[in-house]
Structure formats: C-alpha cells, structure tokens
VOPA-436133 format. One record per residue: y, x, z of N, C-alpha, C in turn. Coordinates in pm, whole numbers, plus 50000, padded with zeros to 5 digits. Each point is the difference from the previous one (the first is absolute). Layout:
<sites>
YXZYXZYXZ
...
</sites>
This chain:
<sites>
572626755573369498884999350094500185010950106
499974996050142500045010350077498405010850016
500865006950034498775013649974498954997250100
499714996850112498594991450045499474993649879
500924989249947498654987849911499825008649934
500745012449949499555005449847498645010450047
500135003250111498475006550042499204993150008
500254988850069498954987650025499244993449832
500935001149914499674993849793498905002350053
498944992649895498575004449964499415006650073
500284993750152498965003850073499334988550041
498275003650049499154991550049499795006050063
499994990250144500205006650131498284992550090
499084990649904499294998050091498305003749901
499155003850115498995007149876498974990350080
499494990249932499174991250014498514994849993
499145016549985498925000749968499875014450039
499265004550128499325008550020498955004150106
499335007250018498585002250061499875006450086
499225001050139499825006050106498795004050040
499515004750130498775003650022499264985950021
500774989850004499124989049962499354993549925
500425010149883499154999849869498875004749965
499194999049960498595007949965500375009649930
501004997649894500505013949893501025008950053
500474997850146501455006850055499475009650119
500685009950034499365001150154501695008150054
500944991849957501285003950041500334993450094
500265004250128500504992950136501294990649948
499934991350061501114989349966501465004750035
499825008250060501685008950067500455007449867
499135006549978500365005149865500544995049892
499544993050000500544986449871501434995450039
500024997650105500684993450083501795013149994
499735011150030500725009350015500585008349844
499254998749899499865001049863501114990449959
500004987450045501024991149933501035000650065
500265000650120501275007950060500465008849926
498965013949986500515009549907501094996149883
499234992649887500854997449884501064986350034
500505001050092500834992550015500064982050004
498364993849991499314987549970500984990950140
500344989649944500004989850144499264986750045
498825000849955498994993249998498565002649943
498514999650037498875002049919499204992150071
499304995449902498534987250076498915011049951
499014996150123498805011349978499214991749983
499244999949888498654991549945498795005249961
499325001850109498875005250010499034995349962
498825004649899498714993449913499334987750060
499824990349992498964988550047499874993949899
498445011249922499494995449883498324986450046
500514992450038498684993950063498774997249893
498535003449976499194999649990499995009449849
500515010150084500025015149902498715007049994
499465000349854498705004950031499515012949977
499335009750062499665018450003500295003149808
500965006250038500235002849799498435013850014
499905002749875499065015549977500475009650036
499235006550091500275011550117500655002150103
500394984150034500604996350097498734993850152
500145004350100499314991650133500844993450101
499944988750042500084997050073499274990050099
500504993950109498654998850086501084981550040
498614993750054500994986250021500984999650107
499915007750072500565003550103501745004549986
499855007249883501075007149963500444995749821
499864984649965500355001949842501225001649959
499835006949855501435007149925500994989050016
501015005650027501334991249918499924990350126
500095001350131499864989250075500655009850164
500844990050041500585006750164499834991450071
500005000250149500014992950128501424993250012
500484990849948501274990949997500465002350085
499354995850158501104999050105499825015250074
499725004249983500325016249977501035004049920
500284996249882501135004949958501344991550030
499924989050084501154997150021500555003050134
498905004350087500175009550123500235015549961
499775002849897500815010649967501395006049949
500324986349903500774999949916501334994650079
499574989250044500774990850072501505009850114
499145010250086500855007650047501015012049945
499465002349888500175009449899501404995849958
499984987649969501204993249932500834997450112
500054998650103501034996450130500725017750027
499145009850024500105014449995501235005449861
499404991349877500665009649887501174989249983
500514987050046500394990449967501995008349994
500395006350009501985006350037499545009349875
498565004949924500075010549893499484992949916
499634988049992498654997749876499574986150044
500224988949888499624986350068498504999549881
499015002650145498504998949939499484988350014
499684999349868498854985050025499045001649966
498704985250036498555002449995499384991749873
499365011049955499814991149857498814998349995
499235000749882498265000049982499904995149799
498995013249958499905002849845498194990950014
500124987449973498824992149967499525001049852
498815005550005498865003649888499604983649923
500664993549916499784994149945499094999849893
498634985750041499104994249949499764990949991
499314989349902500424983850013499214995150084
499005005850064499384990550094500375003550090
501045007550105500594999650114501044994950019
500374991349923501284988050048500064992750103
499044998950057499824990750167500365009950115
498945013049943500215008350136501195008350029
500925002449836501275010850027501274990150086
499524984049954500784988250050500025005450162
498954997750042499975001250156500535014050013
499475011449935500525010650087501594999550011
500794999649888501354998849955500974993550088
499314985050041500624994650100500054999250130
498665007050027499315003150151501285013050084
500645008249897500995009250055501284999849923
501355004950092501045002049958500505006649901
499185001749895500485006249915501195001649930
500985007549934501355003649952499664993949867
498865010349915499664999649851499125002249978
499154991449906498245003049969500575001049841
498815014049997500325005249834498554992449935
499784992849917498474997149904500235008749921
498665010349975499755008049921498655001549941
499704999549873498605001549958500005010849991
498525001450061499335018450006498764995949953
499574989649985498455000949974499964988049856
499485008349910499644993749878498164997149976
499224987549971499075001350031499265009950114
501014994050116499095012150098500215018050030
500635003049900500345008849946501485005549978
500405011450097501315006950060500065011249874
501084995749903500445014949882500095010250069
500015001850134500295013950076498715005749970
498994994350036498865006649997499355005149822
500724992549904499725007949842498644990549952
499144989550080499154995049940500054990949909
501274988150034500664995749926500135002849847
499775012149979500455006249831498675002549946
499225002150067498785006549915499494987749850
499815009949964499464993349864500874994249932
501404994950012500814993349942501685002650023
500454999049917501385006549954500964992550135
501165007149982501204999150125500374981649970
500264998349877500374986549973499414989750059
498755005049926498804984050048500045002850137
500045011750109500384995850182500924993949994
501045004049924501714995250091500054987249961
499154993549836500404990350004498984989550100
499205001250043498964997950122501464997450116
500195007350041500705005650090500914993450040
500954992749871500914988050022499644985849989
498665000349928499654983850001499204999650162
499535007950051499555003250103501264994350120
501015008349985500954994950081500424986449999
500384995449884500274988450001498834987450067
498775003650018499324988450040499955005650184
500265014050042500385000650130501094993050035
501284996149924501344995150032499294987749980
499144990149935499484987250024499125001150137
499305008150048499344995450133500775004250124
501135011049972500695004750158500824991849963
500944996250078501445000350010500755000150117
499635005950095500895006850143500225016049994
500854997949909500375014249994501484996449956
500775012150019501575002249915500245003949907
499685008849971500845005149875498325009049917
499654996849900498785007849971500245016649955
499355011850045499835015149986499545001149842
500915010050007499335013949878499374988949909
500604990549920499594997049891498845005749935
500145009149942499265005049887499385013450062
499705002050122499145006350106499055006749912
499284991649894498745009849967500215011049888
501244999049981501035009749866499775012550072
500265001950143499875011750106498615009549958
499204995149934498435008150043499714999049865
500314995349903499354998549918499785013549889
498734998149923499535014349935501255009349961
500844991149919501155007649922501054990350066
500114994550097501414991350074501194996949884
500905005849987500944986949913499635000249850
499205003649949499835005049856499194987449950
499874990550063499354983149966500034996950048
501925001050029500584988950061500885000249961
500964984550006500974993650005500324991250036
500924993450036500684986350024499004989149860
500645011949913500244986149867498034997549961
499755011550049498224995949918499214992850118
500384996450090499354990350075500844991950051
501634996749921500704986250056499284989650039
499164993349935499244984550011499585004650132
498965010850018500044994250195500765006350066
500935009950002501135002150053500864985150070
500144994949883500774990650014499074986650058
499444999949999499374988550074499675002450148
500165011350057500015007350188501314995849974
501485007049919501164995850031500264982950002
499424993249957500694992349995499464990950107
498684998950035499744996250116500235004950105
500245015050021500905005250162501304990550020
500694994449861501104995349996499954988150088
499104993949927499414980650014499545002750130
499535010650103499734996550143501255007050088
501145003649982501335009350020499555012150044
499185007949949499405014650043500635007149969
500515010950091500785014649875498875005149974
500655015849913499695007449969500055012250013
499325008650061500045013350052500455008849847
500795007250072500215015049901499515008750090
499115008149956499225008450123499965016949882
501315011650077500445008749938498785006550028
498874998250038498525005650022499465006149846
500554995649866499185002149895500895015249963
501135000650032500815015749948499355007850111
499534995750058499055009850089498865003549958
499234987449971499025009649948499645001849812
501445004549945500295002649880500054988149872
500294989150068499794991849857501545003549940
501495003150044500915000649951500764987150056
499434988550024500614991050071499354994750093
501074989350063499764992050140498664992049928
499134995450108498484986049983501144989350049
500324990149909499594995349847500735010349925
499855001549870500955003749919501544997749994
500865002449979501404998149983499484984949909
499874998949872499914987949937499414984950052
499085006850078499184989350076501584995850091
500215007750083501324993050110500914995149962
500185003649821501214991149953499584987949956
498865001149933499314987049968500204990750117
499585004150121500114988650118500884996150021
500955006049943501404999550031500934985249922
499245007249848499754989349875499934989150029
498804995250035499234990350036500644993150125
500525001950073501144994850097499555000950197
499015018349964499805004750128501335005850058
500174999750114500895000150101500125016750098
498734995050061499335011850107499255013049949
500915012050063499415008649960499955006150125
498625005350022500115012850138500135015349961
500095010950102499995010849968499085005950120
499015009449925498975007850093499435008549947
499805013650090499465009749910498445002150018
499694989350072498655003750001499755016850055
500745000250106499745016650074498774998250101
499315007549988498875009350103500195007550091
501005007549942500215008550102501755001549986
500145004250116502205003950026500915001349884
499335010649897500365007649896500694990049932
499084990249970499984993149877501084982750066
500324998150100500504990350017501375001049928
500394986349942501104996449899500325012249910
498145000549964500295010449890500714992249865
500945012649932500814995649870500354984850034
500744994850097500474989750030501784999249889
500695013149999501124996749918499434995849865
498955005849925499475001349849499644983950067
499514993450085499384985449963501264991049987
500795001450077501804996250006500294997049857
500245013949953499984999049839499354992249923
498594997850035499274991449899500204986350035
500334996650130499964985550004501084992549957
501305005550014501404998849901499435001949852
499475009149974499795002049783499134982949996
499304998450146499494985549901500324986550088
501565004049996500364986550034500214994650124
500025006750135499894997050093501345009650065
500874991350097501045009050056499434997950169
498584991450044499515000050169498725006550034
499965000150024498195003950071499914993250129
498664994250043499494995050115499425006350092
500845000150131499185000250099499074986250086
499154998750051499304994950083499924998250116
500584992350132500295000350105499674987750028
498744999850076499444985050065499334992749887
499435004349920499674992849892501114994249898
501415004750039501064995049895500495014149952
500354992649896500745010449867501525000550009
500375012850062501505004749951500215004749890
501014997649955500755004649866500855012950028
499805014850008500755005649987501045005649881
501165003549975500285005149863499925013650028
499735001649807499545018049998501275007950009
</sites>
C-alpha cells in the first residue's frame, strides 16, 4: 500500500450531522463549523440544522410564537448557506442538510417542507417522547430508565410509520443520553423486540442509519446506537450507515471519528454513507 492510502486507512472524511446558529441549541457561526472541518482534515460536511416542527415549551423553557424552539427561516438559510458552499467549495465540499424532529402526525407537513428545498440530507430523529424531550429529565420522573427507553423505541417505531421523508434516521437510542443512570438499563439485548422492529422497518423503507459519535461525548462510552444495535442492522441486511457528531460547537466536529471507523468495521461494515442530493454514496473506510 502506498503511504498516502495508508494515511488515508480508516479514515472518515465526511461528518454528516452538525449544528449552527441556526439552531435554537447552537449559537456557533456557521464559518466556524465550516473552518473546524478544514481543520481536521474533513472533505465534505452537511449542516443540519433543528426543524423540530410543533415542538412544544419543555419546563422552564419560554418561548413566544413568533420565535418557536427547534424551528429556522428556510430560505434564509439557503441564502446563507448557499454562498458559503461556493466560497469554501477548493477546501470543503459543503452541503445543505436539515435534522427533522420526528412525530407521527407530521407526515404531510415534513413531506412539503423536504421537497419544497434542495436539500443534500434530511436526518429523522426522535426528540420528543409523549411530548416530552429526555433533555429536559421529565421524561424519568417517577419511573425507572427502562420503562422510558423502552417508551422511547416503540415510540420511534410508530414515528417511522407516520414520517417517511427523511434519510437515514439519528441517534437511535437518543434517550440513553439523559437518562437517570444512562447505560446501566441498557442494552441491545434487553430491549431487542423493539430494537428490532425500528431496524427492520428502516430496512423495508431503504433508510440508513446514523452512527452519531455524539454519545462518547456525552459519556455513554459509545457511539447513539450502540455498537450492537449497528451490527444488528447490519444482521438484518441494513446497508446505510452515516457518520455525525452531532457538534454544537467547532470543538466537537468529527469528534472521535477514527474510534467510530473502528466500530463500524468490528460490526461488519467496510463503507459509510455520504448524502449528496438526496443520494447515498458508498465510501470505503
């Protein structure tokens, strides 16, 4: 192997999930982001900014109708973005993505937004369980980490029955992130039955699956889904895998991207997907 490919091994070169000041949770200028992945050497990142539509005030949260959470001015961001990517295009091939807040009764309206713009890659991600965001900790009261998480996936699975304009679905197991005691009631194996019933229907509509290195961030020890969960999909005769770190801010873009490299080879996978125009490249790791 010449000594380029052997630098190039096990690298992932495109980080496919991260956040800007167009986020309600970000207030990182998009240059930044933008200049961050230059940094680590990236040659590609889609920026997918929150459009959680009919996101409702969690506890101790305000907002006004004017201004609701989890929601941006579309053609604003493609008058922003749009030049951004012609500017960074000889350092960094940027594309325009969008992280849709999946719920089963907005299947009509994510339809229109999705197709109304050029989008690269739309991530579906559940954040709201009965109404209810694990970020905010209400989710848990009164009842153990299990009985949420297992909420949490039968939950998803009837969002993957009412959306389906999305690509590749986020952070699997998202509510593992917040929970009282986070991996300590959890596993792959103690909630396979609905594990496996989100996998196998992402399959039956050709959806990937995000590996989002976001959870070694905020200490679970691994990527959202689990390592087992991604082999399972793998199992089961999933295809598509993305990579995103779910960054906020500069720091954290294609965070522990070699450690996800690693995991997606231990379960079975020698490509990862990028997203370009709504189609899926196959890169090898």
């Amino acid at each position: 192997m010449r000594e380029e490919e052997m630098r190039l091994a096990g690298r992932i070169f495109c980080d496919s999930h991260m956040h800007t000041e167009f986020s309600t949770d970000s207030e990182a200028p998009v240059r930044s982001m933008l200049d961050a992945a230059v940094e680590r050497g990236l040659g590609s990142v889609c920026i997918t900014d929150h459009m959680d539509l009919d996101f409702p005030p969690q506890e101790g949260e305000e907002y006004s109708e004017e201004n609701p959470p989890f929601q941006f001015d579309t053609e604003k961001y493609f008058k922003v973005l749009g030049p951004l990517r012609e500017e960074y295009r000889d350092r960094l091939d940027v594309r325009i993505g969008i992280e849709i807040g999946l719920q089963p009764h907005l299947g009509d309206r994510y339809r229109e937004l999705v197709h109304a713009y050029p989008f690269d890659y739309v991530i579906g991600s559940v954040h709201l369980i009965r109404r209810m965001d694990p970020y905010y900790g209400k989710l848990f009261e009164g009842r153990s980490d299990e009985e949420a998480y297992r909420e949490a996936f039968v939950e998803s699975l009837r969002c993957l029955e009412g959306v389906q304009d999305f690509d590749a679905l986020g952070h699997l197991d998202y509510v593992v992130r917040y929970g009282k005691h986070q991996a300590e009631e959890y596993s792959y194996r103690k909630f396979a039955d609905e594990i496996d019933e989100v996998l196998r229907k992402l399959i039956s509509m050709g959806k990937g699956l995000e590996m989002n290195t976001g959870g070694l961030k905020y200490g679970l020890g691994f990527c959202n889904p689990h390592p087992d969960v991604v082999k399972r999909y793998r199992e089961l005769g999933g295809e598509i895998v993305t990579i995103g770190a779910d960054a906020h801010r500069p720091e954290h873009v294609a965070y522990e991207f070699k450690k996800a490299a690693e995991i997606l080879k231990m379960c079975g996978f020698r490509y990862y997907a990028e997203y370009k125009e709504r189609r899926a490249e196959f890169i090898k790791i």
